[in-house]
C-alpha positions in Angstrom: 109.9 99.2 86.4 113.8 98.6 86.8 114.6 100.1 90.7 117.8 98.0 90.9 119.8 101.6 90.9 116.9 103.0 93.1 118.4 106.6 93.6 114.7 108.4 93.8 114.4 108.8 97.8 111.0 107.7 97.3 108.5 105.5 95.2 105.0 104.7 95.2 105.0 101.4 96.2 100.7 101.0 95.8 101.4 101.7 91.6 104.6 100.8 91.0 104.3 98.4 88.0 105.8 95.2 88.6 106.8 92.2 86.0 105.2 89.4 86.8 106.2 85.8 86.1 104.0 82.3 86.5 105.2 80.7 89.5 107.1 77.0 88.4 104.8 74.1 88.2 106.3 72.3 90.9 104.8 75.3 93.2 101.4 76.0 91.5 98.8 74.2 93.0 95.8 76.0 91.5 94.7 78.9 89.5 98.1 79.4 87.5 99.4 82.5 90.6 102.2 84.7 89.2 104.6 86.8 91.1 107.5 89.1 90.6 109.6 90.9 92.7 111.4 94.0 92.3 114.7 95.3 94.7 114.4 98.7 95.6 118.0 98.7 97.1 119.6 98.3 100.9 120.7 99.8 103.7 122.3 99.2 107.0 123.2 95.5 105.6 119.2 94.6 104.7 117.7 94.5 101.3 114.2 96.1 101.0 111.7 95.7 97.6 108.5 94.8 96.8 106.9 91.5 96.4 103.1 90.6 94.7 101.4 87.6 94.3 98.1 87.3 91.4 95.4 85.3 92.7 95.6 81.9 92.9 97.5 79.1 95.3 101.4 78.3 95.5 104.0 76.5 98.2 107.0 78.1 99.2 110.2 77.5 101.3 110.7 80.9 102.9 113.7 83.0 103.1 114.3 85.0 106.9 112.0 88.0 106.1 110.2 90.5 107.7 107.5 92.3 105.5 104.6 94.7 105.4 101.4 93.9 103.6 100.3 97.1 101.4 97.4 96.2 99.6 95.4 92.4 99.3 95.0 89.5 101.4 96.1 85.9 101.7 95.7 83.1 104.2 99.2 82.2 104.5 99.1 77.9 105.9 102.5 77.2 107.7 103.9 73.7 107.6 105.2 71.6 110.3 108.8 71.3 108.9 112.4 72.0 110.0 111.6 73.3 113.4 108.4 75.4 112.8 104.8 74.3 114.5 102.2 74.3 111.4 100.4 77.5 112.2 97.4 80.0 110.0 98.2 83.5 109.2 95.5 85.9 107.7 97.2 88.5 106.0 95.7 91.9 105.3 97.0 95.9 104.5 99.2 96.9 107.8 100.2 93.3 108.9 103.6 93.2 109.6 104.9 89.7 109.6 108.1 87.7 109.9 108.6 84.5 108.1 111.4 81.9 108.9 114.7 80.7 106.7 113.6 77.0 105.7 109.8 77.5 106.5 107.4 75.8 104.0 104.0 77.4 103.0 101.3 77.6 101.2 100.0 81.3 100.3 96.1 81.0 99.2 94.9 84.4 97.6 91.7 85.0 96.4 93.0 88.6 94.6 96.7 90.0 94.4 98.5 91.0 97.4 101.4 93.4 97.5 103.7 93.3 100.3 107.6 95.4 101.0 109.7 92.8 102.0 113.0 93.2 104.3 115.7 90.7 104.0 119.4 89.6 105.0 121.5 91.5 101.8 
């Protein structure tokens, strides 16, 4: 699915096929997890798409983001770096989250999760 030029006012963000990619080594830390990402497009300044995760374990340093969880669940470990107190999220359909620029975690997920994301364009 190519929604770069996403002109349809709508999409089924449950189906929508994504392309997933193994997550680099230096990130994997078990069960070989794959994500891909797809940009639906942006408006007022913000870039909105969708974001999934296979099962499996993978660190992160976070972009500023606020999403919405849509399907799957993940226990998302935040590390004590750059300013943020170490903290547990659980993660499940409806969960609306923000994550901060510079934040490191470690997303643990025991089946994919899907997730519309809103960022900074």
């Amino acid at each position: 699915m190519n929604m770069t030029s996403f002109n349809n006012p709508t999409v089924h963000a449950p189906s929508a096929v994504l392309e997933h990619e193994l997550v680099p080594a230096d990130q994997s830390v078990a069960g070989d997890p794959t994500t891909a990402a797809e940009r639906l497009g942006e408006i007022f300044g913000v870039e909105f798409g969708l974001w999934e995760m296979s099962a499996g374990i993978m660190t992160d340093v976070e972009a500023e983001e606020l999403f919405v969880v849509l399907s799957g669940s993940a226990t998302v470990q935040i590390h004590e770096a750059n300013g943020f107190a170490a903290d547990v999220l659980k993660l499940e359909p409806g969960t609306v989250c923000r994550l901060g620029e510079g934040m490191r975690t470690t997303w643990i997920l025991d089946a994919p999760l899907r997730k519309l994301y809103l960022t900074q364009a």
